[in-house]
Backbone as CSV, one residue per row, in Angstrom:
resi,resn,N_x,N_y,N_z,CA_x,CA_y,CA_z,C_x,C_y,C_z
1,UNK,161.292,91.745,89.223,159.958,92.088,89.690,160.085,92.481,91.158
2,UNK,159.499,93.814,91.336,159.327,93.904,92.778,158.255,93.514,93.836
3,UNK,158.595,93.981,95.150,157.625,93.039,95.973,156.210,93.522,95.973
4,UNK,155.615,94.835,94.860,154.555,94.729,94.845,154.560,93.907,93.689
5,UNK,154.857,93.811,92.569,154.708,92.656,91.667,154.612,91.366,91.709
6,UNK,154.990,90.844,92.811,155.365,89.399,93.066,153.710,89.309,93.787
7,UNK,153.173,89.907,95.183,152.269,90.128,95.257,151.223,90.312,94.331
8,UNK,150.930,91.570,93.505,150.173,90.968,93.044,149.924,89.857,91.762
9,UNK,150.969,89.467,91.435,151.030,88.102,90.978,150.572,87.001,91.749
10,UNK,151.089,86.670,93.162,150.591,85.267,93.631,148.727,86.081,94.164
11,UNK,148.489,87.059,94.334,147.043,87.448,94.404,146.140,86.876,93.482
12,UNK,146.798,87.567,92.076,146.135,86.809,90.943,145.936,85.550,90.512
13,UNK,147.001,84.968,90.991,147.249,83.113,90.832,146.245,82.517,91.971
14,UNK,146.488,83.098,93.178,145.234,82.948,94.133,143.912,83.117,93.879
15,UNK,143.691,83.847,93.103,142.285,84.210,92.768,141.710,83.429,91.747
16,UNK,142.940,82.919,90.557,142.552,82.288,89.570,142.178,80.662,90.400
17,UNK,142.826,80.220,91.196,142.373,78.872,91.613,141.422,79.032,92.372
18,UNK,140.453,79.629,93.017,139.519,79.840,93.920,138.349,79.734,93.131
19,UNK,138.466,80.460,91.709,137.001,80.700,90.923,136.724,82.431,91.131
20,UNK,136.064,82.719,90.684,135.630,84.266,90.488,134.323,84.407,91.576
21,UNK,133.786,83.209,91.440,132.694,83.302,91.857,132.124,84.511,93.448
22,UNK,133.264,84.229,94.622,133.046,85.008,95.426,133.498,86.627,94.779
23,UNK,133.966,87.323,94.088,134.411,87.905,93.566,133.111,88.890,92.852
24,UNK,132.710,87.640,92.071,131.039,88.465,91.396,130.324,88.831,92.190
25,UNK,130.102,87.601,93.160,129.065,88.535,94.830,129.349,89.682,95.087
26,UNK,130.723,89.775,95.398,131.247,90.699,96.349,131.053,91.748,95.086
27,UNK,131.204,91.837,93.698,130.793,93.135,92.909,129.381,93.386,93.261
28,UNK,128.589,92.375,92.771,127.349,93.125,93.435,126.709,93.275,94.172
29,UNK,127.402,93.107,95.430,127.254,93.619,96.967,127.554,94.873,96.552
30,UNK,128.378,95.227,96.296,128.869,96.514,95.491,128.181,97.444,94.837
31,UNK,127.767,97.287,93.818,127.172,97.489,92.641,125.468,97.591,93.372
32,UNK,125.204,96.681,94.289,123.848,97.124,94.498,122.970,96.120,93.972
33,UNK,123.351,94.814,93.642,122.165,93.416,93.137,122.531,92.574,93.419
34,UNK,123.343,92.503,94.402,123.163,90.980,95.196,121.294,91.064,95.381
35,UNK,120.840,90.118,95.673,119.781,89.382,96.437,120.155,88.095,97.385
36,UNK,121.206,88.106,97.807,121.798,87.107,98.623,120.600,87.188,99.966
37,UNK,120.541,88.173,100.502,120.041,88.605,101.549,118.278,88.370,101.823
38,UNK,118.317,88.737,100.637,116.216,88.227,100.179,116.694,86.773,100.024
39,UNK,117.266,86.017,99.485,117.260,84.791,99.388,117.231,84.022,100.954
40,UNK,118.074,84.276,101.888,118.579,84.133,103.205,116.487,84.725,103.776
41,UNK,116.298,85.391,103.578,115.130,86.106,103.920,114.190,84.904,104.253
42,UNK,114.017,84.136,102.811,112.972,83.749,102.425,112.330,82.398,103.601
43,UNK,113.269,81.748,104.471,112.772,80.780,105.809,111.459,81.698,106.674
44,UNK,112.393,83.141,106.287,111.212,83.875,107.602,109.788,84.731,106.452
45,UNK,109.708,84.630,105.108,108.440,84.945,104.418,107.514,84.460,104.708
46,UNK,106.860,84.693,103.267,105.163,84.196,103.331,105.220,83.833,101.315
47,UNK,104.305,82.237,101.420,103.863,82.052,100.509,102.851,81.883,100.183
48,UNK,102.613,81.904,98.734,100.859,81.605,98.546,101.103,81.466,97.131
49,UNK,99.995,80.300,97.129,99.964,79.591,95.383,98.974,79.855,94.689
50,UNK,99.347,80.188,93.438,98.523,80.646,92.251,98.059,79.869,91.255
51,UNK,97.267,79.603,90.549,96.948,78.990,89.236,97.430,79.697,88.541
52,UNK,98.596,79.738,88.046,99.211,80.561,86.907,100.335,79.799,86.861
53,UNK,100.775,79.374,85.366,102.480,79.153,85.201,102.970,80.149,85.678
54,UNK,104.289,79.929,85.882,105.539,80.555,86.529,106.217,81.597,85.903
55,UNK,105.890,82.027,84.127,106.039,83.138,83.373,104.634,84.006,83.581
56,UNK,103.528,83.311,83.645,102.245,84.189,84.000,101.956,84.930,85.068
57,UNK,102.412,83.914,86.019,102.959,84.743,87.857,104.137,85.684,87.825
58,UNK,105.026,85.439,86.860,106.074,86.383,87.206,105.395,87.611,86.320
59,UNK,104.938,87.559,85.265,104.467,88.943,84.427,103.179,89.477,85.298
60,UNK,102.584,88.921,85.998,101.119,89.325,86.586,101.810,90.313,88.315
61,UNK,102.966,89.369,88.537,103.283,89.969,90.139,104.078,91.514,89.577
62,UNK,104.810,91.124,88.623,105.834,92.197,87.691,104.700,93.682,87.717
63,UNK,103.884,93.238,87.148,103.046,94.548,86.891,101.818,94.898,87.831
64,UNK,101.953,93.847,89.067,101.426,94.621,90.364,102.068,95.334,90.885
65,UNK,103.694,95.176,91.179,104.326,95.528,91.958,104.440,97.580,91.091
66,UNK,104.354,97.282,89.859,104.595,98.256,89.425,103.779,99.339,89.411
67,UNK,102.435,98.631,89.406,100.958,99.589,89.557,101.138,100.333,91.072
68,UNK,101.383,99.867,92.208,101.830,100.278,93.479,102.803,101.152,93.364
69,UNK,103.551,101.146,92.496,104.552,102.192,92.597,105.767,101.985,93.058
70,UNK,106.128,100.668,93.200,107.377,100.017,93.692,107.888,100.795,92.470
71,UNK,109.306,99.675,92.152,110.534,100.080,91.475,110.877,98.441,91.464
72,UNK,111.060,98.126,90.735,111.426,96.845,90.253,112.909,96.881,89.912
73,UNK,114.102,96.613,90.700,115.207,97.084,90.188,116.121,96.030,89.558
74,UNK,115.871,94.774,89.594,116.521,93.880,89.924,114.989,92.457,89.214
75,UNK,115.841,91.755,87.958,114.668,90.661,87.869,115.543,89.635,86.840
76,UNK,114.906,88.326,87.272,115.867,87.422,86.295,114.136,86.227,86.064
77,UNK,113.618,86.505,85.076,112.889,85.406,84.702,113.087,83.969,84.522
78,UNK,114.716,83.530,84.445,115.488,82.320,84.479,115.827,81.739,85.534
79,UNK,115.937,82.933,86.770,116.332,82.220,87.863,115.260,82.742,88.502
80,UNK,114.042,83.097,88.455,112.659,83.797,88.550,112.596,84.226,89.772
81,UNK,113.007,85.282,89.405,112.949,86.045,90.562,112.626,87.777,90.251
82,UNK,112.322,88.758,91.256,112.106,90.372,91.368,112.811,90.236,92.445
83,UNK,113.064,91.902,92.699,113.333,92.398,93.535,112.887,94.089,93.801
84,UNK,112.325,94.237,94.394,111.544,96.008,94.553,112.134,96.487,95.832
85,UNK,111.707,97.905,95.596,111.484,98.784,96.757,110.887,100.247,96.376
86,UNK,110.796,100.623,97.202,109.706,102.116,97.254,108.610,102.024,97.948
87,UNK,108.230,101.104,98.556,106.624,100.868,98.552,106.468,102.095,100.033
88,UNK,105.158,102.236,99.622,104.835,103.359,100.748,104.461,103.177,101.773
89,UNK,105.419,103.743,102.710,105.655,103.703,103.498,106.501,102.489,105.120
90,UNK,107.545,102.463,103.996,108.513,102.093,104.117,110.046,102.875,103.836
91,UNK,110.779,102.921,104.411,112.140,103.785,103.355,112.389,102.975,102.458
92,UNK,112.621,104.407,101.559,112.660,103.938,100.092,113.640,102.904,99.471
93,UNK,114.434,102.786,100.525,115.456,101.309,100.006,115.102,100.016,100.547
94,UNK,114.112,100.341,101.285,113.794,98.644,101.730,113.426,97.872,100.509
95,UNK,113.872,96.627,100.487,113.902,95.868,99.528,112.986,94.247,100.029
96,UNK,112.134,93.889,99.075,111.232,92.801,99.167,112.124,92.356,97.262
97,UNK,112.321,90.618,98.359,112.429,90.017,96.833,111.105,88.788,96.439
98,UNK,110.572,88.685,95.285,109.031,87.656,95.001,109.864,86.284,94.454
99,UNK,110.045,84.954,94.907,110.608,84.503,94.122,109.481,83.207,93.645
100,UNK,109.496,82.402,92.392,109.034,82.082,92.025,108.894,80.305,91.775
101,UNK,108.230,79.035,92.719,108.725,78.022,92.094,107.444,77.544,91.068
102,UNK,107.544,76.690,90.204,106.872,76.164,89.649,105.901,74.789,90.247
103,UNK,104.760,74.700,90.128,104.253,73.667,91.176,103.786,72.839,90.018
104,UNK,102.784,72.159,90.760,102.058,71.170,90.223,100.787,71.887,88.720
105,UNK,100.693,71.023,87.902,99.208,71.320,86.832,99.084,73.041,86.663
106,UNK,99.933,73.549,86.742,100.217,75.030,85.827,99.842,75.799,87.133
107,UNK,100.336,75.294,88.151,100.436,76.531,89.623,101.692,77.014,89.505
108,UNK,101.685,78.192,90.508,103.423,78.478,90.817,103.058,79.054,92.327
109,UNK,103.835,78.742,93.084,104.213,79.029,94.573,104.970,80.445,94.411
110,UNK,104.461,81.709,94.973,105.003,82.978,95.294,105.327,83.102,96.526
111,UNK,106.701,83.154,96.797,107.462,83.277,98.055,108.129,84.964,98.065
112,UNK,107.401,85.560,98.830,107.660,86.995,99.631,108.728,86.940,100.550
113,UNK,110.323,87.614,100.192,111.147,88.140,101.562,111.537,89.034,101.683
114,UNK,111.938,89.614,102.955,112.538,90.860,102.842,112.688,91.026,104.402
115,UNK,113.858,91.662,104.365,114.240,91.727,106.179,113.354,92.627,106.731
116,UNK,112.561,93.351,106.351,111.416,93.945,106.959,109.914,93.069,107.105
117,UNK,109.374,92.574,108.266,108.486,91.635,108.378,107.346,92.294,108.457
118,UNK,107.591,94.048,108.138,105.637,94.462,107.713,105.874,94.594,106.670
119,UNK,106.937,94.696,105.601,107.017,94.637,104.125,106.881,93.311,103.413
120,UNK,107.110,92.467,104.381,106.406,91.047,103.448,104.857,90.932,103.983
121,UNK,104.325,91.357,105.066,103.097,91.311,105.125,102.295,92.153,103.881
122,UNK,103.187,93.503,103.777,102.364,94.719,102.735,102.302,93.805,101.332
123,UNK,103.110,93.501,100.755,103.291,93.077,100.278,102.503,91.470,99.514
124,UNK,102.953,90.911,100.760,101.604,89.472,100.560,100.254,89.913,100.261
125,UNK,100.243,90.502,100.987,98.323,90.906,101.286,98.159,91.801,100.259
126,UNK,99.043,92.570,99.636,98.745,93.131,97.946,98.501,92.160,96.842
127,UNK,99.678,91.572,96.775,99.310,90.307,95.965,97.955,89.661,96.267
128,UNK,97.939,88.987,97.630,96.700,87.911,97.250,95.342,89.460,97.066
129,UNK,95.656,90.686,97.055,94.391,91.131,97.080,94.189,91.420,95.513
130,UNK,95.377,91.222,94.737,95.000,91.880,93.232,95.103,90.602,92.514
131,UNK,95.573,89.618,92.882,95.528,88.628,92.302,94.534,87.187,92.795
132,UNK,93.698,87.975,93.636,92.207,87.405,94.147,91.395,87.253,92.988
133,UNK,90.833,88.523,92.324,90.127,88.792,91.478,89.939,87.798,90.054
134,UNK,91.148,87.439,89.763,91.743,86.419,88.226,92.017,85.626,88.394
135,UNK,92.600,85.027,89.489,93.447,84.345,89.639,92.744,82.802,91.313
136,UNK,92.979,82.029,91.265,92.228,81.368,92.387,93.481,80.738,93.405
137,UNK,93.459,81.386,94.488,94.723,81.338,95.218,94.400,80.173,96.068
138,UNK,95.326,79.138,95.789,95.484,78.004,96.381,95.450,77.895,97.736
139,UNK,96.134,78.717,98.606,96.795,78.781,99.860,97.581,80.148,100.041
140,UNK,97.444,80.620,101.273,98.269,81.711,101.656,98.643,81.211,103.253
141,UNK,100.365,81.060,103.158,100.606,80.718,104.220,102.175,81.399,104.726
142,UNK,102.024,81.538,106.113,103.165,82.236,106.671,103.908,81.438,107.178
143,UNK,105.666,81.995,106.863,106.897,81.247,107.203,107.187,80.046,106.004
144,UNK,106.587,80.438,104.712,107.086,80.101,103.557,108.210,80.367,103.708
145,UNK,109.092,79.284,102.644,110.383,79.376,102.463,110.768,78.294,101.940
146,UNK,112.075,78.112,100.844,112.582,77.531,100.663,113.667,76.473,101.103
């Protein structure tokens, strides 16, 4: 075996004891779906609580974001979360992620991030304005976060 073989052999043996795990990030850092970054976001958001379970908030925010004209690119109902961008007037890759906890007696807490701090405002203030109407919003408060 030569010395690129031996290399990438102890690479691979290296990699196998570490876990994959940094590996998958780093693909979809890649690939374009990390949400590492909206997650990291979320100390400097905004939350506000809904009377809705946490599948009702995620299908109700799902198809606001979509009526606006976002782009929903990115969503895991298990680990409940979105992720958008498009919104107007913003560039079109800015990215807002909604993430979702489950609260108390069939509420769920909607936490807004995104490294743009007038895109979590646009954003918040869409929500509590379409989900005013149906919905009885507990609280809307800034510097939500997990």
């Amino acid at each position: 075996m030569g010395c690129a073989g031996a290399f990438l052999l102890v690479l691979a043996l290296g990699t196998a004891g570490t876990g994959c795990g940094h590996l998958k990030e780093a693909g979809r850092r890649i690939w374009g779906s990390s949400i590492g970054h909206l997650e990291r976001a979320r100390a400097d958001g905004k939350a506000l609580d809904v009377a809705l379970g946490r599948d009702a908030a995620f299908e109700r925010v799902e198809a606001v974001l979509k009526e606006s004209g976002a782009q929903v690119y990115l969503k895991d109902r298990d680990k409940a979360y979105l992720a958008a961008m498009g919104f107007t007037g913003h560039v079109d890759t800015t990215q807002v992620g909604v993430f979702f906890e489950p609260g108390p007696q069939d509420t769920t807490r909607i936490e807004v991030a995104s490294l743009s701090p007038s895109l979590v405002d646009q954003v918040a203030d869409l929500l509590i304005n379409k989900l005013e109407g149906s919905v009885s919003l507990s609280s809307a408060q800034s510097g939500g976060g997990a």
